[in-house]
C-alpha positions as a LaTeX table, in Angstrom:
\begin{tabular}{lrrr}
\hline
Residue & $x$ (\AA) & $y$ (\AA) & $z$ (\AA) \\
\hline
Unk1 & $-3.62$ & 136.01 & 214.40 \\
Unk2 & $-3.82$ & 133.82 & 210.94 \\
Unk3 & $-7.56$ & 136.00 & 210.33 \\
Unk4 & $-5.41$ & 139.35 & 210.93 \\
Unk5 & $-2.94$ & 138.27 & 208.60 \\
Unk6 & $-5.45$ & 137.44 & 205.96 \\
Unk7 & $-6.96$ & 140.72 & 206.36 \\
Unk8 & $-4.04$ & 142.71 & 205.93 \\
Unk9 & $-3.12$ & 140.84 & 202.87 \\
Unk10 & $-6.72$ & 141.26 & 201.96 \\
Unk11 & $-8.69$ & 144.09 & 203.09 \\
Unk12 & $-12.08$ & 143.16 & 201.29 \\
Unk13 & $-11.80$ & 139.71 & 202.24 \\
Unk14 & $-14.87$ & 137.68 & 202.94 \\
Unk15 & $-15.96$ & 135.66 & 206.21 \\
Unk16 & $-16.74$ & 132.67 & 203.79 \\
Unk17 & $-12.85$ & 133.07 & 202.53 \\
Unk18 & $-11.93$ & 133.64 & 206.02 \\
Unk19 & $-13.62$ & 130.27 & 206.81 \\
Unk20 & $-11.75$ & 128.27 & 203.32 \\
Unk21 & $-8.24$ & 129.79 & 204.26 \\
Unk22 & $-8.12$ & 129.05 & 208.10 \\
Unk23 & $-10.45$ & 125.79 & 207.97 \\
Unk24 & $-12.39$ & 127.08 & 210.69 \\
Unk25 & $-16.52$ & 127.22 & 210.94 \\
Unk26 & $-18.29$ & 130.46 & 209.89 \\
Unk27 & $-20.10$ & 130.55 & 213.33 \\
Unk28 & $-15.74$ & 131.23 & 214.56 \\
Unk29 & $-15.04$ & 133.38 & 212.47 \\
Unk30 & $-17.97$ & 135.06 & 213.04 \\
Unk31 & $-17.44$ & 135.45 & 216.89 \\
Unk32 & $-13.53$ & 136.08 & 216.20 \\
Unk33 & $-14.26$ & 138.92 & 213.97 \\
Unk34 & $-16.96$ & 140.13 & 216.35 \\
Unk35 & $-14.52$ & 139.89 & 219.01 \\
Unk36 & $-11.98$ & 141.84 & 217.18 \\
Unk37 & $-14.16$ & 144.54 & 216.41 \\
Unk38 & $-15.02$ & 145.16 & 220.10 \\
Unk39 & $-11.40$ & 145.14 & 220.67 \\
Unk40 & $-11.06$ & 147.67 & 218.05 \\
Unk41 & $-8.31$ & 145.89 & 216.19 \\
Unk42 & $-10.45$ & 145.85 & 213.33 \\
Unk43 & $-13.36$ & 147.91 & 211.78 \\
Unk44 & $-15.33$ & 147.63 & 208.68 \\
Unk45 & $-14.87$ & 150.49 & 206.52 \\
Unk46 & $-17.30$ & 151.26 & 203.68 \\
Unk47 & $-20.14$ & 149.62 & 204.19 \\
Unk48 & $-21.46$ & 145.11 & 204.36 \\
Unk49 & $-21.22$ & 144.46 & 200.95 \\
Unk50 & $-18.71$ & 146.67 & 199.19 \\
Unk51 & $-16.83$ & 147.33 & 202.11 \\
Unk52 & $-13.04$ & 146.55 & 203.53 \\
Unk53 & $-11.43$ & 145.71 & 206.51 \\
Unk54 & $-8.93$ & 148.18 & 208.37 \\
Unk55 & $-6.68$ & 147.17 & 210.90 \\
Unk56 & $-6.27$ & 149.40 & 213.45 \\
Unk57 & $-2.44$ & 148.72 & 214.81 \\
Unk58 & $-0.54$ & 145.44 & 214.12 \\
Unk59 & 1.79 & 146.00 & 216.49 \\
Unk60 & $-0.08$ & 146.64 & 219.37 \\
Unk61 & $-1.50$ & 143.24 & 219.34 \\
\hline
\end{tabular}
């Protein structure tokens, strides 16, 4: 829930900031944000490098 929160208050986050904020390893946030996306809770809108984050439904969750 703590990476959802970060992403709302920062859609362009990065996985590296993602990793700083939470203190967790890249290789977790990695699967957690892979996870997410198959969930669809999240998506990456945009494109890798310029893109943002967009959270499908908050409450839902």
């Amino acid at each position: 829930m703590a990476v959802l929160e970060l992403i709302n208050k920062n859609p362009s986050i990065k996985q590296k900031e993602l990793v700083t904020e939470t203190g967790k390893s890249l290789s977790t946030i990695k699967r957690l944000m892979e996870s997410l996306q198959k969930k669809d809770h999240i998506r990456r809108v945009g494109g890798k490098r310029y893109g943002k984050w967009e959270i499908s439904d908050l409450n839902n969750m």
